[in-house]
GUTORLO-728404 format. One record per residue (C-alpha): residue in one letter; x, y, z. Coordinates in steps of 0.5 Angstrom, whole numbers, always signed. Layout:
// residues N
SITE  aa     c1     c2     c3
SITE   a      X      Y      Z
...
// end
This chain:
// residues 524
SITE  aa     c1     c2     c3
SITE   x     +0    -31    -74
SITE   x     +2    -29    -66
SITE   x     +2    -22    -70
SITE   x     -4    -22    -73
SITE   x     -8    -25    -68
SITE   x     -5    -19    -62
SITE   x     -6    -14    -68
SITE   x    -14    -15    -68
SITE   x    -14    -15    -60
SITE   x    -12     -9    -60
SITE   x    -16     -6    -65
SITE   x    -22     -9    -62
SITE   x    -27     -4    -59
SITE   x    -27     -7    -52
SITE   x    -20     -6    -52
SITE   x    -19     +1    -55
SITE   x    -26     +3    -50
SITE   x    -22     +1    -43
SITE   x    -15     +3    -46
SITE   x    -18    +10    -47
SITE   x    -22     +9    -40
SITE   x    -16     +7    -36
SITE   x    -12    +13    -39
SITE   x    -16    +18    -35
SITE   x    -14    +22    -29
SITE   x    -20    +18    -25
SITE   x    -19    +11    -28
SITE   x    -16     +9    -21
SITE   x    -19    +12    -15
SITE   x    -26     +9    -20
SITE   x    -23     +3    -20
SITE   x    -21     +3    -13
SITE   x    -29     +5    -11
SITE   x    -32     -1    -15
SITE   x    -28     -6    -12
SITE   x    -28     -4     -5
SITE   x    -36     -2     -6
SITE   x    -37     -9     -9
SITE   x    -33    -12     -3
SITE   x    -36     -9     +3
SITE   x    -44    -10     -1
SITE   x    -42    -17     +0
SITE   x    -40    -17     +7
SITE   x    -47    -14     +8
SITE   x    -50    -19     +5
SITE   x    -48    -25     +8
SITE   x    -48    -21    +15
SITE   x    -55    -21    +14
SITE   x    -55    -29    +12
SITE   x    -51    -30    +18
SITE   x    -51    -27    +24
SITE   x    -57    -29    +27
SITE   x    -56    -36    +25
SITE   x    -49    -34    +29
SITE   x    -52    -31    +35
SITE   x    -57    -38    +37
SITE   x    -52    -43    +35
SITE   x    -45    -39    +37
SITE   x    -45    -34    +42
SITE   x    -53    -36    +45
SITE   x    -54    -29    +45
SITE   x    -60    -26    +43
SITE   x    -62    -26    +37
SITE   x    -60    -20    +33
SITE   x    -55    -18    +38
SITE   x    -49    -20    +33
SITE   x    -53    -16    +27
SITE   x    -54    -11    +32
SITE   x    -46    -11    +33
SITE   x    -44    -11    +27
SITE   x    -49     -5    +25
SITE   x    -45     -1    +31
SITE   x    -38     -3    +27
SITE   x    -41     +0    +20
SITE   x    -44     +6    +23
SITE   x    -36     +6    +25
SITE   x    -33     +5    +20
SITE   x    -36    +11    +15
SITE   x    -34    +16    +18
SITE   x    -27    +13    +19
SITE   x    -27    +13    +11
SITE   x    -29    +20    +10
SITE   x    -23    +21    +15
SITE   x    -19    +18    +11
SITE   x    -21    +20     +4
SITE   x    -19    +27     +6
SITE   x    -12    +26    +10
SITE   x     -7    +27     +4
SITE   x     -1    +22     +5
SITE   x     +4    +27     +8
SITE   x     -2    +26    +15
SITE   x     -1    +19    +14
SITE   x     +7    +19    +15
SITE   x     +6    +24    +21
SITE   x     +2    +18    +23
SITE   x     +7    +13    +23
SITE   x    +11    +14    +29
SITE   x     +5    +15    +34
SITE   x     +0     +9    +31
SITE   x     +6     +5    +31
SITE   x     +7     +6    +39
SITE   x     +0     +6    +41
SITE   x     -1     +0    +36
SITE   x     +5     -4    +41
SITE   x     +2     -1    +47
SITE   x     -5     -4    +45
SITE   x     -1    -11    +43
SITE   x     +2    -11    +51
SITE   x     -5     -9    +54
SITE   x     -8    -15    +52
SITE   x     -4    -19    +56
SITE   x     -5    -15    +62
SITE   x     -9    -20    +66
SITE   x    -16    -15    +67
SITE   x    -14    -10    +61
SITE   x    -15    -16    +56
SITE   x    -20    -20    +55
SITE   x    -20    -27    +53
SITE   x    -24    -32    +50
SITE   x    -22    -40    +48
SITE   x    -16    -38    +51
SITE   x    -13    -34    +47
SITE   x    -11    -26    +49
SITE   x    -13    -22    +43
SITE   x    -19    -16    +45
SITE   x    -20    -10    +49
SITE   x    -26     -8    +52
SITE   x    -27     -1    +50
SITE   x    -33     +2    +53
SITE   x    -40     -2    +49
SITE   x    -34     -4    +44
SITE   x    -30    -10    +43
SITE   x    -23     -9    +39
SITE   x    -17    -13    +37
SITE   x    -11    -10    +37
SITE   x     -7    -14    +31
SITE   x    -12    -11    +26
SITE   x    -10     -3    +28
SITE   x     -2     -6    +29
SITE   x     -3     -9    +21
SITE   x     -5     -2    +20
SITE   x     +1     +2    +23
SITE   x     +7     -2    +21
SITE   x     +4     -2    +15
SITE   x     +4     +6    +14
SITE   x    +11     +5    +18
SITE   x    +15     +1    +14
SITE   x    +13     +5     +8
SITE   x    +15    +11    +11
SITE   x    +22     +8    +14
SITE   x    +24     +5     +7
SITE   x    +21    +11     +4
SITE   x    +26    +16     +8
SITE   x    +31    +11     +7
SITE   x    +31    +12     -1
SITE   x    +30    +19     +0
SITE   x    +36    +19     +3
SITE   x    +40    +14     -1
SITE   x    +41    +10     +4
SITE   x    +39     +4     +1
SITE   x    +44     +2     -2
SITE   x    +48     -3     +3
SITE   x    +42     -9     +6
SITE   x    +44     -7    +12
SITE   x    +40     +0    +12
SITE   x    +35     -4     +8
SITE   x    +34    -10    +14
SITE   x    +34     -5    +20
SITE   x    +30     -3    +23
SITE   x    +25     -6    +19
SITE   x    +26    -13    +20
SITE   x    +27    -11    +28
SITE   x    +21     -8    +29
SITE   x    +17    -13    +25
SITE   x    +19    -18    +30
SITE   x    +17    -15    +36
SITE   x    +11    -14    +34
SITE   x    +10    -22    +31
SITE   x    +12    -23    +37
SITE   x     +8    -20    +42
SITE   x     +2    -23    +37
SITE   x     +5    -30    +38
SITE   x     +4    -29    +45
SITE   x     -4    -28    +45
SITE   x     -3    -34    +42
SITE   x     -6    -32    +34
SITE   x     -1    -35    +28
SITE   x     -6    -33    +22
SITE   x     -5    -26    +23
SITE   x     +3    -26    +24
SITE   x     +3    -30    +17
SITE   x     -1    -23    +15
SITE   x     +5    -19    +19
SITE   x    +10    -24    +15
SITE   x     +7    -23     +8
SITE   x     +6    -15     +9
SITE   x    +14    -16    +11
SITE   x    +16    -19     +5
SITE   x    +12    -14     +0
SITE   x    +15     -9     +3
SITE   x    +22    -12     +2
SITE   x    +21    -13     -5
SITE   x    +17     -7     -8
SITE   x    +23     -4     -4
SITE   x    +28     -8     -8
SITE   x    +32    -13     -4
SITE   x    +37    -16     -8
SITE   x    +34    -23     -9
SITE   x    +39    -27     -6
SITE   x    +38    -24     +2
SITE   x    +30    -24     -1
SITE   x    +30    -32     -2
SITE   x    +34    -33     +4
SITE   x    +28    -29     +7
SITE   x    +23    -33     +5
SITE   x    +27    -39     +7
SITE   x    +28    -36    +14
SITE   x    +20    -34    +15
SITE   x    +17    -41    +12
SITE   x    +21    -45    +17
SITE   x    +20    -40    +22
SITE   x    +12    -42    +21
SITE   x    +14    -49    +21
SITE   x    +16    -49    +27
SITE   x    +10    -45    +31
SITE   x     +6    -50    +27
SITE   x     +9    -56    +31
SITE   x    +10    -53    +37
SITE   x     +3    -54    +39
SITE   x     +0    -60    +38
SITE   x     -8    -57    +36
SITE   x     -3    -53    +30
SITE   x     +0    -60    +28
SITE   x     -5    -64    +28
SITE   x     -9    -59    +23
SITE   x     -2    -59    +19
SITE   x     -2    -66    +19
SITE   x    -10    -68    +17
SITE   x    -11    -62    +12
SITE   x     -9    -66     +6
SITE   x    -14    -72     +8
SITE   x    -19    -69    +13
SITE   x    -23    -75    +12
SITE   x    -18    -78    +16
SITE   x    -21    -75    +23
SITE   x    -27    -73    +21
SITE   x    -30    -72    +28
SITE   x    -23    -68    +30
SITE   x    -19    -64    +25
SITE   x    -21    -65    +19
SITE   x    -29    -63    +22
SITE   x    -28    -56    +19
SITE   x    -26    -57    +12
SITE   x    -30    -62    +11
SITE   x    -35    -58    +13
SITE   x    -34    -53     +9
SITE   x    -32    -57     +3
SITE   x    -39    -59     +4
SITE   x    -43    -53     +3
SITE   x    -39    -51     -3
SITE   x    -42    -57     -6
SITE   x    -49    -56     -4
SITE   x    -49    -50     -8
SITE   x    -48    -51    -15
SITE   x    -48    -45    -20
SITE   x    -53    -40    -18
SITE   x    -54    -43    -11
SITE   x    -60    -45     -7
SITE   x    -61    -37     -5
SITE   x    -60    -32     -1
SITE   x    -60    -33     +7
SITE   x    -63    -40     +5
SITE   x    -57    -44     +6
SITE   x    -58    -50    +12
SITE   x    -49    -51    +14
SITE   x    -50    -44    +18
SITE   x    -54    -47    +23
SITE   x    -48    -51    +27
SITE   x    -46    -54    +21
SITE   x    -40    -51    +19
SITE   x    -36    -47    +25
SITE   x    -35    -40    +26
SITE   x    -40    -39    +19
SITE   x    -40    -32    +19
SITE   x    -32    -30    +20
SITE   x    -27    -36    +18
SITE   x    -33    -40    +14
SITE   x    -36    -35    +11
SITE   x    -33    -36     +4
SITE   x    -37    -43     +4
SITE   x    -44    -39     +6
SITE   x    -43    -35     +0
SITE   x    -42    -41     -5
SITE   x    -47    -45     -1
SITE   x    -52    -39     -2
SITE   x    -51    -35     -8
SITE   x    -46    -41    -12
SITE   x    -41    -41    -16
SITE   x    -43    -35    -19
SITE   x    -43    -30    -13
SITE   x    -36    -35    -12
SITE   x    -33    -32    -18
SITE   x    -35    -26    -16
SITE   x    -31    -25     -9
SITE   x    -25    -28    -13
SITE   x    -27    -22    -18
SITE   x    -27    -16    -14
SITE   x    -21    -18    -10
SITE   x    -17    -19    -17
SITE   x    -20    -12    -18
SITE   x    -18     -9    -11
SITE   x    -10    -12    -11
SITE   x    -10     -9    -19
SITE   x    -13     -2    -18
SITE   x     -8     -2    -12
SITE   x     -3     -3    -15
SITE   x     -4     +2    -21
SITE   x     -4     +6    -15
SITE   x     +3     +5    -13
SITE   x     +6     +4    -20
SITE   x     +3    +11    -23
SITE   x     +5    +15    -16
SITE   x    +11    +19    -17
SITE   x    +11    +19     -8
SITE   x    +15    +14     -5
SITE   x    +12    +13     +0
SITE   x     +5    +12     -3
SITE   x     +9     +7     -7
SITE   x    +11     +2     -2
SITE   x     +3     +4     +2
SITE   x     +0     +1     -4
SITE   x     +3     -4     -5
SITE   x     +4     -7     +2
SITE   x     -4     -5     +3
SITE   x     -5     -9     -5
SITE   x     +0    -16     -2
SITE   x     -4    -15     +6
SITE   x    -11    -15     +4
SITE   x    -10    -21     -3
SITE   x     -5    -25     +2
SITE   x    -11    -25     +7
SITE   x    -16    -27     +1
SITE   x    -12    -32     -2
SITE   x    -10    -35     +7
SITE   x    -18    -35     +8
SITE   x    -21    -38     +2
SITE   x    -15    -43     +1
SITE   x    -17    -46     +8
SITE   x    -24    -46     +7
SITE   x    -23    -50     +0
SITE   x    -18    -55     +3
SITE   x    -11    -52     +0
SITE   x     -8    -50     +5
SITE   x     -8    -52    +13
SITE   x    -14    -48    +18
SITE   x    -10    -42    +20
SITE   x    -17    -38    +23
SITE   x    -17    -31    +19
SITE   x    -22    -26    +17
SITE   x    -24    -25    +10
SITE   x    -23    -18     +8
SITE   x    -29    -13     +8
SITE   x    -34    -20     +8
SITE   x    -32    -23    +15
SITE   x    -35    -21    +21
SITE   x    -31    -17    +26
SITE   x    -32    -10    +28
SITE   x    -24     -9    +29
SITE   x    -23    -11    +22
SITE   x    -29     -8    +18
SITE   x    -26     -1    +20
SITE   x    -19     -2    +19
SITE   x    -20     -5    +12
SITE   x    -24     +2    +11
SITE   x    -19     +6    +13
SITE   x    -14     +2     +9
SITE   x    -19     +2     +3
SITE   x    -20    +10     +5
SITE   x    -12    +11     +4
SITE   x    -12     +8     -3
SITE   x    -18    +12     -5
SITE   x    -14    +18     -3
SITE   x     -7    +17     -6
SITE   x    -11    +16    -12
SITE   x    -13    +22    -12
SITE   x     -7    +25    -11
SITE   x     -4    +21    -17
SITE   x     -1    +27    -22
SITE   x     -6    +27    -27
SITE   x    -11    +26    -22
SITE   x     -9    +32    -18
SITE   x     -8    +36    -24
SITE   x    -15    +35    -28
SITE   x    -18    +36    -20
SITE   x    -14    +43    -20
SITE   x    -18    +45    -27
SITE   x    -24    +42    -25
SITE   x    -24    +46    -18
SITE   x    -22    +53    -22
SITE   x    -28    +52    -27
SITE   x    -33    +50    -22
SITE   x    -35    +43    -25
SITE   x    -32    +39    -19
SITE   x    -36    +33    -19
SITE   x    -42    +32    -15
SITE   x    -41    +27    -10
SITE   x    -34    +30     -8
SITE   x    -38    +36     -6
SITE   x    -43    +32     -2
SITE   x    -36    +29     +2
SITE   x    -33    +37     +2
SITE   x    -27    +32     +0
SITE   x    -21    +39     -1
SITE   x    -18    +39     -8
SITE   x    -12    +35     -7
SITE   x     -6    +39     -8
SITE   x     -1    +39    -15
SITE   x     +5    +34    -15
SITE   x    +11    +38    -12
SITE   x    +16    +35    -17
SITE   x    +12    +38    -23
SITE   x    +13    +45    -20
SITE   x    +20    +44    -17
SITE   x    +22    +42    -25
SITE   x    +18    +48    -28
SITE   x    +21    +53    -23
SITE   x    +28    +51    -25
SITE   x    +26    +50    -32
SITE   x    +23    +56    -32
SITE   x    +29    +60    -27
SITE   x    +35    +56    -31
SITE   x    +31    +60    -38
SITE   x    +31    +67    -35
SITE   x    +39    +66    -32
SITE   x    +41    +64    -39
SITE   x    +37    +70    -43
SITE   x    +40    +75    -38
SITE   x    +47    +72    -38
SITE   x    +47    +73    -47
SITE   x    +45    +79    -48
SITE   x    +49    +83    -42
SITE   x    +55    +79    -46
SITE   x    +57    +83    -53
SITE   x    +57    +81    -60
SITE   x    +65    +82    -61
SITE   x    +66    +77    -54
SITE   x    +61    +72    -58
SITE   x    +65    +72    -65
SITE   x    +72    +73    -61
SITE   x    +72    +68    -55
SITE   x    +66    +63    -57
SITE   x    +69    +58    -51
SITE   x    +67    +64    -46
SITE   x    +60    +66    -50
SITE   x    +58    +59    -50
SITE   x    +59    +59    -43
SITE   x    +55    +63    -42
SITE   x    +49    +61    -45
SITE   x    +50    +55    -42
SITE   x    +45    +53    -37
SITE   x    +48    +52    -30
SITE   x    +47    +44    -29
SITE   x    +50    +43    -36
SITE   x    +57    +47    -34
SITE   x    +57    +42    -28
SITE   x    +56    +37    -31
SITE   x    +62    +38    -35
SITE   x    +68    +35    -36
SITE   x    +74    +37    -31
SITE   x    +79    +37    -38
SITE   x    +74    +42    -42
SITE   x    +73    +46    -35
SITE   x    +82    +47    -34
SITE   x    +82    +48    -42
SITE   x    +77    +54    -44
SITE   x    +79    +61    -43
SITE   x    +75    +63    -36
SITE   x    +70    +57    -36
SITE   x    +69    +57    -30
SITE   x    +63    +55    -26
SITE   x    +57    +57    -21
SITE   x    +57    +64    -19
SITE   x    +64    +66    -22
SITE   x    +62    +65    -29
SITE   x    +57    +69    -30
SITE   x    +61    +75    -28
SITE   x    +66    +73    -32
SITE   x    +61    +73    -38
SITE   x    +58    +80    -36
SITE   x    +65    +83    -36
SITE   x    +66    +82    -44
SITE   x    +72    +79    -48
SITE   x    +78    +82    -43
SITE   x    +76    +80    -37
SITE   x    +74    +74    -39
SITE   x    +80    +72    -42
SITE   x    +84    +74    -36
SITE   x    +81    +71    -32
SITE   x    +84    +63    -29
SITE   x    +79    +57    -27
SITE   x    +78    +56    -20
SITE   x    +82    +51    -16
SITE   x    +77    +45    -14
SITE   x    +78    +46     -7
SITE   x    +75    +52     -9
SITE   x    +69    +51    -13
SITE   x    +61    +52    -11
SITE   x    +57    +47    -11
SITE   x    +52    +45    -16
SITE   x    +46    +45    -17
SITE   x    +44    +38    -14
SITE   x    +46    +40     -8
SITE   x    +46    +46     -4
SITE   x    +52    +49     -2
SITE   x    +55    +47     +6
SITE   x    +52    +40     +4
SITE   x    +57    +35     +6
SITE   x    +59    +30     +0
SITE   x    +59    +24     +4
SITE   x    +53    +20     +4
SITE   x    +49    +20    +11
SITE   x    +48    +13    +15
SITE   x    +42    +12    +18
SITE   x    +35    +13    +17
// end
């Protein structure tokens, strides 16, 4: 029955169309640009609803001073995207070192008394120039392509083997920057920093004994900087009943829960809910999850759920289908940051998990955040388009001169063939040509007479390494490398004459390239 029922599944139209669809070269980077497109046209709706209710009843700037900030910040954020469409991801392995040094430098500022600004008590921003930005959100950005490219080195140079080299520096440098975040004081965004963390060490395959340790040494480090301010602990403990304190701690979930409810289905209209008015606090950043069910509803809740579902499955395709490393652990710790966040944001605002105060990704208001989810949307974008089979049928359609209409508009360069498949092409092609020549400069007697020696020489050069010592002492002139091809071009007489080379003696393979030690290297 179970077999019948997944034979008609699979034979439906719907499931063969996006079978085919998600099967060709440009199913990713299409994916990607739906959701994050859907994502940001939401952002921009509810900062339209919002910002004027903000700016009177939060800030009591003028009226359109906070639409006109946000409106700064987007006029930011796209070039900043088409930047990061265009940097292939060996820029961003550049970028690593000095981001990450600049994003450390930018945390310390912050807490220089006159450099940073605090609001609430809290030091988080920079004042640069008519610009307010948080540093924690870039730092979200740098340790990322960080760690990526650490781990990544790491693997290339087979390193990964022991937890040692796994953990260090890795683990080192995500606590120095928890720790400078901790001291402004922000710990939502240090849970951010935690789950990037633990994304990376699991797509990186830390055995699941040290990772369960882990997560246990992270919860209870959460734990202990949430009682050791009493306004955290007091959160915690009234999240499960809010009704408890209405007027205290629990104001903020109810509140929220408040507007969800009053929305229904389809909601009372875009820009016409009353909870932004001083009802629900910080509606058009923290809250503005319980703004959209209040306006546009269940429906348009739905919707958000959807597209991040959407976002954290095209990045993810993006990592599984790449061929780089690098890209791999990038993708996947951009997928775990941005539906980490999601999920924290939209859990508090729909009392399943304690108030923590971080933005909604791409829909909250907040320049610094806005841009840097474009850039980390831009990223994806470009590793997307320099997945194998996209890269290839780019490369085609740029030969042919039917490049697609919106990458010309862009001037988005072609993104460059995978290295591996030209490297395997060229040894392919290089091993057929050495082979060929080696057959017909031996003659036909030495291939009757000797046929150990012949098919020594027609064997490719990574197969005569692969062979066994035994058979290698044991066949008349099977030696390896270099020598085995001038016994082969002798004829019958010299190679039989000729006596295998000690071991000591012996070229390298193929695999690794002569002067190279045999030992395995420490260390990134």
């Amino acid at each position: 029955m179970i077999s019948r029922l997944r034979t008609r599944v699979s034979g439906a139209r719907v499931v063969k169309a996006s079978g085919q669809y998600l099967d060709g070269p440009y199913a990713s980077t299409q994916l990607m640009l739906a959701a994050g497109g859907g994502l940001l046209f939401f952002g921009l709706l509810m900062s339209a609803s919002t910002t004027l209710a903000a700016s009177v009843h939060t800030t009591g700037d003028a009226p359109w001073a906070q639409l006109i900030r946000e409106v700064q910040f987007i006029l930011l954020s796209v070039p900043v995207f088409w930047l990061a469409v265009r940097m292939p991801p060996a820029a961003y392995r550049r970028l690593a070192y000095p981001a990450l040094g600049l994003a450390l430098i930018a945390l310390v500022g912050v807490l220089v008394p006159g450099i940073g600004v605090t609001v609430n008590g809290a030091h988080r921003w920079l004042q640069l120039g008519p610009l307010t930005v948080q540093p924690s959100e870039f730092a979200k950005f740098a340790i990322l392509v960080w760690g990526a490219d650490l781990l990544a080195r790491k693997e290339s140079l087979k390193t990964l083997t022991t937890t040692r080299h796994v953990l260090i520096p890795l683990l080192p440098g995500f606590v120095v920057v928890i720790g400078l975040v901790m001291l402004e004081p922000d710990l939502g965004t240090s849970l951010c920093f935690m789950l990037l963390l633990l994304g990376l060490l699991w797509m990186v395959g830390l055995p699941y004994r040290y990772f369960a340790s882990l997560v246990v040494v992270v919860a209870g480090a959460v734990t202990a900087l949430a009682v050791t301010e009493a306004y955290r602990l007091e959160r915690l403990t009234t999240f499960m009943h809010p009704d408890l304190d209405p007027g205290g701690a629990g104001y903020h979930t109810i509140q929220g829960l408040y507007a969800l409810s009053s929305g229904g289905i389809f909601g009372v209209g875009l820009g016409q809910g009353t909870s932004k008015y001083g009802w629900v606090p910080n509606a058009n950043t923290d809250y503005v999850f319980a703004v959209v069910g209040e306006e546009l509803g269940l429906l348009g809740c739905v919707v958000v759920l959807g597209l991040f579902a959407l976002f954290t499955y095209a990045a993810m395709r993006i990592a599984h289908r790449s061929q780089d490393p690098f890209v791999r652990l990038a993708g996947s710790g951009a997928a775990i940051w941005i539906a980490g966040q999601a999920l924290i944001n939209i859990g508090y605002v729909t009392a399943l998990l304690p108030v923590t105060g971080i933005p909604l990704p791409f829909i909250s208001n907040g320049g610094t955040s806005l841009v840097l989810t474009c850039a980390v949307l831009g990223m994806l974008v470009s590793f997307a388009r320099h997945e194998p089979a996209a890269a290839r049928a780019a490369q085609l359609a740029a030969e042919s001169g039917s490049t697609a209409r919106w990458v010309r508009m862009l001037r988005l360069p072609a993104p460059a063939a995978p290295r591996t498949a030209r490297a395997s092409s060229t040894a392919r092609a290089s091993s057929a040509s050495r082979s060929s020549s080696a057959s017909a400069s031996t003659p036909r007697a030495s291939s009757a007479s000797t046929p150990r020696a012949s098919s020594t020489s027609r064997t490719p050069a990574g197969e005569r390494a692969a062979a066994t010592p035994a058979s290698a002492a044991g066949g008349r002139g099977a030696s390896t490398g270099r020598r085995g091809d001038r016994t082969a071009s002798t004829g019958v007489k010299a190679a039989a004459a000729t006596r295998p080379a000690p071991a000591s003696r012996q070229q390298p393979g193929p695999h690794r390239t002569a002067g190279q030690p045999t030992a395995r290297r420490k260390g990134a």
